[in-house]
C-alpha positions as CSV (number, residue, x, y, z in Angstrom):
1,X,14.3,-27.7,33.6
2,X,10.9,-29.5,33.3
3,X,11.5,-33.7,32.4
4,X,8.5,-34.7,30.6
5,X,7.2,-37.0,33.5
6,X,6.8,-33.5,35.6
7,X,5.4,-31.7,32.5
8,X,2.2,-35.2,32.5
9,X,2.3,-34.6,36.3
10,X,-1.1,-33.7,37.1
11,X,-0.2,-31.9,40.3
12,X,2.0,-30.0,38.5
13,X,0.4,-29.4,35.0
14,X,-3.4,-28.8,34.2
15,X,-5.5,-31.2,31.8
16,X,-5.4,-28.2,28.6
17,X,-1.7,-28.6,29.1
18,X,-1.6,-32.3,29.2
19,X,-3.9,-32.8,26.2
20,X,-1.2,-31.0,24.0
21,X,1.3,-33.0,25.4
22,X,-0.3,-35.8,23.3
23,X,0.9,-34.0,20.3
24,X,4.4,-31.8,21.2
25,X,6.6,-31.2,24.3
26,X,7.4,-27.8,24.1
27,X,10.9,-27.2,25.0
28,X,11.8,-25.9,28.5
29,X,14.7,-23.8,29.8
30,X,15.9,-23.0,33.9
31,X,15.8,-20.0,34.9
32,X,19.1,-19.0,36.0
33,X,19.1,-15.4,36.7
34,X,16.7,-12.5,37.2
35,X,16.3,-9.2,35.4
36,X,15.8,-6.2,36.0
37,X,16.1,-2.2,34.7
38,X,18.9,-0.8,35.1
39,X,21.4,-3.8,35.6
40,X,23.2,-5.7,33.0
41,X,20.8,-7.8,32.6
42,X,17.2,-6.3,31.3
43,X,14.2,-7.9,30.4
44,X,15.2,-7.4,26.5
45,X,18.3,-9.4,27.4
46,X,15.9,-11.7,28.6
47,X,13.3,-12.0,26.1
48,X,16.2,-11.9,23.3
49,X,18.0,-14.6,24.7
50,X,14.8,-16.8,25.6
51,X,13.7,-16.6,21.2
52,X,18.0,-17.2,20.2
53,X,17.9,-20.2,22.3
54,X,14.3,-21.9,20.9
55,X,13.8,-20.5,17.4
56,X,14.1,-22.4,14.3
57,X,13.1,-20.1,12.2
58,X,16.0,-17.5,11.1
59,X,14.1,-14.9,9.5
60,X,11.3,-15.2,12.0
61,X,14.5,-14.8,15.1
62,X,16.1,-11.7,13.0
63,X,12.4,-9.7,12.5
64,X,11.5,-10.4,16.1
65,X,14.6,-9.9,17.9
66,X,14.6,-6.6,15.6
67,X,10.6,-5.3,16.7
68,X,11.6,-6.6,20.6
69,X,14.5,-4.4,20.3
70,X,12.9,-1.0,18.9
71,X,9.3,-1.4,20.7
72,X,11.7,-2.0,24.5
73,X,13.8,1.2,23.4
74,X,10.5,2.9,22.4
75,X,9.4,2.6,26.0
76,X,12.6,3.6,27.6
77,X,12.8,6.7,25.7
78,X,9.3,7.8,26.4
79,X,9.2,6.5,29.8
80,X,5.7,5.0,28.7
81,X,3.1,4.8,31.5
82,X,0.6,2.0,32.4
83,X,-2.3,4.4,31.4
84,X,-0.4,5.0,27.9
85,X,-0.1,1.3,27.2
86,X,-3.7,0.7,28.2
87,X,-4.9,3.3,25.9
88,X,-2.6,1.8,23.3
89,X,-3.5,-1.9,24.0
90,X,-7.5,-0.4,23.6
91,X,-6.8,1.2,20.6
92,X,-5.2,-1.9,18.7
93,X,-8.3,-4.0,20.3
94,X,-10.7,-1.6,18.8
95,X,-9.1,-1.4,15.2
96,X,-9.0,-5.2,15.1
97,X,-13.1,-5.5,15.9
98,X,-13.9,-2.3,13.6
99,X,-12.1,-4.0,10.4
100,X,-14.0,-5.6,7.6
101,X,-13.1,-7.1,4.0
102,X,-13.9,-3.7,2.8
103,X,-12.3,-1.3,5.5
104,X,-8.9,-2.8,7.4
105,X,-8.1,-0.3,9.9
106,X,-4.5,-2.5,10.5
107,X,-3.7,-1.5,7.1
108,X,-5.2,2.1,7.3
109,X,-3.3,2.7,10.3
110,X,0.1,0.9,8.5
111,X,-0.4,3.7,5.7
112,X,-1.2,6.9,7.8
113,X,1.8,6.3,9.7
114,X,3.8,5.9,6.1
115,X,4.6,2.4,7.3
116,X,2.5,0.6,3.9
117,X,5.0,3.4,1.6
118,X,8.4,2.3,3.4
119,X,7.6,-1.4,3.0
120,X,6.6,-0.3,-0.8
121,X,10.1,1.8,-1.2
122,X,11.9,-1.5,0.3
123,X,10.5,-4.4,-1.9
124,X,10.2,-2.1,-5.1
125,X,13.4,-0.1,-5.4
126,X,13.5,2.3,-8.0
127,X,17.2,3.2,-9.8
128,X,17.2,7.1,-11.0
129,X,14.9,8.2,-13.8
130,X,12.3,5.8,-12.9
131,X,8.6,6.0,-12.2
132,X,7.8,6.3,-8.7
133,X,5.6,3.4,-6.8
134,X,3.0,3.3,-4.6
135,X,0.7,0.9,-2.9
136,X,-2.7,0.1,-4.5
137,X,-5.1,1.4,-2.0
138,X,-8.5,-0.9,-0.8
139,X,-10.4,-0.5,-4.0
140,X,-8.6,-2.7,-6.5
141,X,-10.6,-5.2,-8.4
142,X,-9.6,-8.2,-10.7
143,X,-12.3,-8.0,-12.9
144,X,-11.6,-4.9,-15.3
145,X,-12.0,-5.9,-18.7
146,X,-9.4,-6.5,-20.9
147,X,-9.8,-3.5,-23.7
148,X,-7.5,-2.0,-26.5
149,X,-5.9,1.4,-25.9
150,X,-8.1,4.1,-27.0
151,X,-11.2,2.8,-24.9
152,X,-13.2,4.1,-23.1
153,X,-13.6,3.5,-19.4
154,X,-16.2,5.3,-18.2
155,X,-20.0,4.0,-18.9
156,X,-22.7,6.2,-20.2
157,X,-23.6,8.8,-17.4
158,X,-20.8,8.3,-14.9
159,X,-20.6,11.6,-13.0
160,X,-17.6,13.9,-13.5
161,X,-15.7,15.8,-16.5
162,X,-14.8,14.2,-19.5
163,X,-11.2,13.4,-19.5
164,X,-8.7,11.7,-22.3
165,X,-5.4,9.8,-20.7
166,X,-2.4,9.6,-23.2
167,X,0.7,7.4,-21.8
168,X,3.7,5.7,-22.9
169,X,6.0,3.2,-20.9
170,X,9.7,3.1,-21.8
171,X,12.6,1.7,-20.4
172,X,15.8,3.7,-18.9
173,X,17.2,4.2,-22.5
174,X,13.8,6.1,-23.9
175,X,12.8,3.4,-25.5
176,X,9.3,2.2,-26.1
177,X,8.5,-1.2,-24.1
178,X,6.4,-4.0,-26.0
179,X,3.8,-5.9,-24.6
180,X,3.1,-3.7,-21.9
181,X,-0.6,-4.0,-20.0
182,X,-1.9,-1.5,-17.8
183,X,-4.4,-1.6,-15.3
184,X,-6.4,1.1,-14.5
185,X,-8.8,2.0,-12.0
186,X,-10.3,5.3,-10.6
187,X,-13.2,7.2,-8.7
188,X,-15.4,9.3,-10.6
189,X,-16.1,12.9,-10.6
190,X,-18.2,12.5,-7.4
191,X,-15.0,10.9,-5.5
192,X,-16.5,7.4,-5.0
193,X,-15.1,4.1,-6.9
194,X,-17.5,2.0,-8.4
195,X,-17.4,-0.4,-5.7
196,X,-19.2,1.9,-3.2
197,X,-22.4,1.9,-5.6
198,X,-24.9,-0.4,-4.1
199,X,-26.4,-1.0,-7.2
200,X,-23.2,-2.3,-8.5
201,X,-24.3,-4.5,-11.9
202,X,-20.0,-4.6,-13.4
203,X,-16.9,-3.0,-13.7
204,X,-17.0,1.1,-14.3
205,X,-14.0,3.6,-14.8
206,X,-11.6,0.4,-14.9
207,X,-9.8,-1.5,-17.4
208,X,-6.6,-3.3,-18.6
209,X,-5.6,-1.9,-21.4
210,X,-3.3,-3.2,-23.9
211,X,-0.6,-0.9,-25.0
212,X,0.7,-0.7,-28.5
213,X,3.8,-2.5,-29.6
214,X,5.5,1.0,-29.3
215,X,4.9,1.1,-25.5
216,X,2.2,4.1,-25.9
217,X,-1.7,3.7,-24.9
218,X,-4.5,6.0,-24.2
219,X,-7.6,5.7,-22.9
220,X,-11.4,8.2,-22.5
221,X,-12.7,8.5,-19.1
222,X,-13.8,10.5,-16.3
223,X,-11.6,13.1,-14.3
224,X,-11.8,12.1,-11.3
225,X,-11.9,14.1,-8.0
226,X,-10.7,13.8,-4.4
227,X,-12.0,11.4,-1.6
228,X,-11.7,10.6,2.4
229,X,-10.3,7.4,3.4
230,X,-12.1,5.6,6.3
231,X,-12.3,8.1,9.5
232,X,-14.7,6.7,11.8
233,X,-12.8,4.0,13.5
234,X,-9.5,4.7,15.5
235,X,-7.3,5.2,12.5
236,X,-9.8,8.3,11.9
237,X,-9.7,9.4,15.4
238,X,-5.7,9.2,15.2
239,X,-5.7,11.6,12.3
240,X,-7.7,13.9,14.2
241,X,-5.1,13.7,17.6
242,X,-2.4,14.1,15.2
243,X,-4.0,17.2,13.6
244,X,-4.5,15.9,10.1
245,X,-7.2,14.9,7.6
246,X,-8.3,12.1,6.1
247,X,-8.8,13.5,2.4
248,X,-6.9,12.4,-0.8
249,X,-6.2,14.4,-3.4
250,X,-7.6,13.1,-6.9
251,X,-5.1,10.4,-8.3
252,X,-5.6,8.1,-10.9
253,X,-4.1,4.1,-10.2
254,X,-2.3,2.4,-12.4
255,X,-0.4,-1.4,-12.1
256,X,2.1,-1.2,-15.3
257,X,3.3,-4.6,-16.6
258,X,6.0,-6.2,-19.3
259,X,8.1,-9.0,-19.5
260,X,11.3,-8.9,-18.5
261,X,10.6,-4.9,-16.3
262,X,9.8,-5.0,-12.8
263,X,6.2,-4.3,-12.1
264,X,4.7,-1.0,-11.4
265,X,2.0,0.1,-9.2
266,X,1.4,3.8,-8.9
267,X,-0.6,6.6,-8.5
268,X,-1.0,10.3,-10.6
269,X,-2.2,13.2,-9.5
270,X,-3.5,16.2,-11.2
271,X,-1.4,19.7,-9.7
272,X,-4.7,21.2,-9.6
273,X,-6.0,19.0,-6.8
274,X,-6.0,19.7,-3.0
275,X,-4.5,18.1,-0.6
276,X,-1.5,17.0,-2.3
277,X,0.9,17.8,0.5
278,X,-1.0,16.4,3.2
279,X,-1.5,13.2,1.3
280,X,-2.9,11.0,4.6
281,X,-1.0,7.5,3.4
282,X,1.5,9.4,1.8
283,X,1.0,8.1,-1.3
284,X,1.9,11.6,-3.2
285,X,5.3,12.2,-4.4
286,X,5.8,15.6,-6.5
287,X,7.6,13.1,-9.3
288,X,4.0,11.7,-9.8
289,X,2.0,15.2,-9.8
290,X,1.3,16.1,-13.6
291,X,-0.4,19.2,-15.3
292,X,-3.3,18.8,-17.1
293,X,-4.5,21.0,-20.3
294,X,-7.7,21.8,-21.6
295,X,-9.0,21.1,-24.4
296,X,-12.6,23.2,-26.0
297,X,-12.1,22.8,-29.4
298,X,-15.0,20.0,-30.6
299,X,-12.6,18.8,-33.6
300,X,-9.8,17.8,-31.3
301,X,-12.0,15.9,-29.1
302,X,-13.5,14.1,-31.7
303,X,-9.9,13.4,-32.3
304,X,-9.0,11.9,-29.4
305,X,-12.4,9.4,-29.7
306,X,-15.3,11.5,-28.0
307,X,-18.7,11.1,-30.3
308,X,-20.7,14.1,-30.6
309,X,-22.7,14.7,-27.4
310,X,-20.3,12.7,-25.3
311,X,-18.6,15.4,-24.3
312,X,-19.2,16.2,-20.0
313,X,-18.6,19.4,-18.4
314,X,-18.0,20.8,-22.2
315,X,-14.3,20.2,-22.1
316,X,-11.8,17.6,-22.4
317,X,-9.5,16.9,-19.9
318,X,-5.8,16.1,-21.4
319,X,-3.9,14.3,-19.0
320,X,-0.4,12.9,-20.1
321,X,2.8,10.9,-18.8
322,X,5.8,9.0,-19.5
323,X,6.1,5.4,-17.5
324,X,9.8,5.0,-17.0
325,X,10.1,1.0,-15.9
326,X,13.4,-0.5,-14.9
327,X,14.2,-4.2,-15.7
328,X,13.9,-7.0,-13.4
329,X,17.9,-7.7,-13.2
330,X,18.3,-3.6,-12.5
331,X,16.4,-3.8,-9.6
332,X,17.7,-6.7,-7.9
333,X,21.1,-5.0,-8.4
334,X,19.8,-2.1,-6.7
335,X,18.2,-4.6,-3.7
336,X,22.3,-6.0,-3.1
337,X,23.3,-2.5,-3.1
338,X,21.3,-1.6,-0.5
339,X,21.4,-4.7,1.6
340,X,25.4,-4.1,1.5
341,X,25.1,-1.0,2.6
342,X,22.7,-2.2,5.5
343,X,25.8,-4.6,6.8
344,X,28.6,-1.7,7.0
């Protein structure tokens, strides 16, 4: 082991080395025995002792030692080559250069690979009867207005169909939730969000809307239609070596809210979309696919809020669901239950 008067040696250490000195001396350890594949003594034995004996850090030792001990395993079983791990090593280079604020091809990979859904299913447990979750995708905003249900989303001319939302959010007992918000954002009938307008001047087919004291809201939009993710970086060219597409079917986001309930963010999807099963961030679960009606009949739609001439597409889109939340302590129940099972 290294004393610190051989670690400010400067035949033995360079001057980058020495400067940091000023500030920390790292830790040192002998080396006491060599490994090698195939003994009883691997590098993973290695590496795994190496981070027991200097870590501080519990939770950083147990996800570490965890990752060290599927990525070794993943190489044994595949019997990875040099030229494999150099295509890999390029291909995580290239995705962190390509990503921007807008486009994070680290997170696009973590959902194509269902990674960003586990991770979801794992932090947001859901007991039986319960709306489905989901992550909230790249084109979330914060500033949706704050509007009363029964509003309208959609600003004069935005492309697409005419469509009327009608929700409520209860609780596990059928009963309606107070105070409840929902935030709400979608694409519009071209596929694009908003966002991806240049011309950009506020917030269009989003909004948080304030549900009734009974736990039911609605709301007068645009039906929206499917889209691509991202597909020309390396996340795209994955897709394509995998045999798969980048489209998503048309889905509507939604981040459900009330004291005391866990929150909710999730996606619905109308069953006449494509794409459904083939969801590229697997995002679509058949609990959270709904069928939508059609309404012709003028009276009825000026029921549900449209003015005279407002109608697009000369229908209405009725689109309705039943937000199931379960309560904070119900979760967290759920959590222990799991994390007991993980022990046996």
């Amino acid at each position: 082991m290294a004393s610190v008067q051989q670690m400010k040696n400067p035949l033995l250490v360079g001057r980058a080395i020495r400067a940091q000195l000023e500030h920390e001396v790292p830790k040192d350890l002998p080396l006491e025995r060599d490994f090698r594949e195939d003994s009883h003594y691997t590098i993973t034995d290695h590496v795994q002792g190496l981070h027991r004996s200097l870590s501080k850090d519990p939770r950083t030792l147990d996800l570490v030692t965890s990752l060290v001990s599927h990525l070794h395993a993943f190489a044994r079983e595949t019997q990875l080559t040099h030229a494999e791990w150099t295509k890999a090593v390029k291909f995580l280079t290239r995705a962190g250069k390509e990503s921007t604020d807008y486009k994070n091809e680290f997170v696009l990979l973590s959902d194509c690979l269902g990674f960003s859904a586990l991770v979801d299913e794992i932090n947001h447990p859901k007991p039986s009867g319960c709306t489905d979750g989901c992550e909230p995708g790249p084109f979330y905003t914060d500033d949706a207005p704050v509007v009363p249900s029964g509003s309208s989303l959609a600003k004069t001319n935005t492309q697409g169909e005419s469509m009327c939302f009608l929700g409520t959010i209860k609780n596990l007992k059928g009963e309606g939730i107070k105070d409840a918000t929902v935030d709400v954002w979608q694409a519009d009938g071209d596929g694009l969000y908003d966002i991806q307008y240049p011309d950009r001047e506020e917030p269009n087919d989003r909004g948080k809307i304030l549900a009734n004291p009974d736990g039911t809201f609605s709301y007068r939009g645009i039906l929206p239609t499917a889209y691509p993710i991202p597909s020309d970086g390396p996340t795209g060219d994955l897709l394509k070596a995998l045999g798969r597409h980048a489209h998503r079917a048309s889905h509507i986001h939604f981040t459900v809210k009330a004291p005391g309930y866990d929150d909710l963010t999730s996606a619905l999807y109308p069953s006449h979309s494509p794409f459904l099963g083939t969801d590229p961030v697997f995002a679509t679960k058949k609990s959270l696919i709904c069928q939508l009606t059609e309404e012709h009949d003028p009276k009825r739609c000026a029921d549900m809020g449209f003015k005279e001439g407002e109608v697009q597409g000369g229908r209405v889109w009725v689109w309705k669901y039943d937000f199931v939340l379960p309560t904070v302590e119900q979760v967290e129940e759920l959590k222990k239950e799991r994390a007991g099972k993980s022990r046996l």
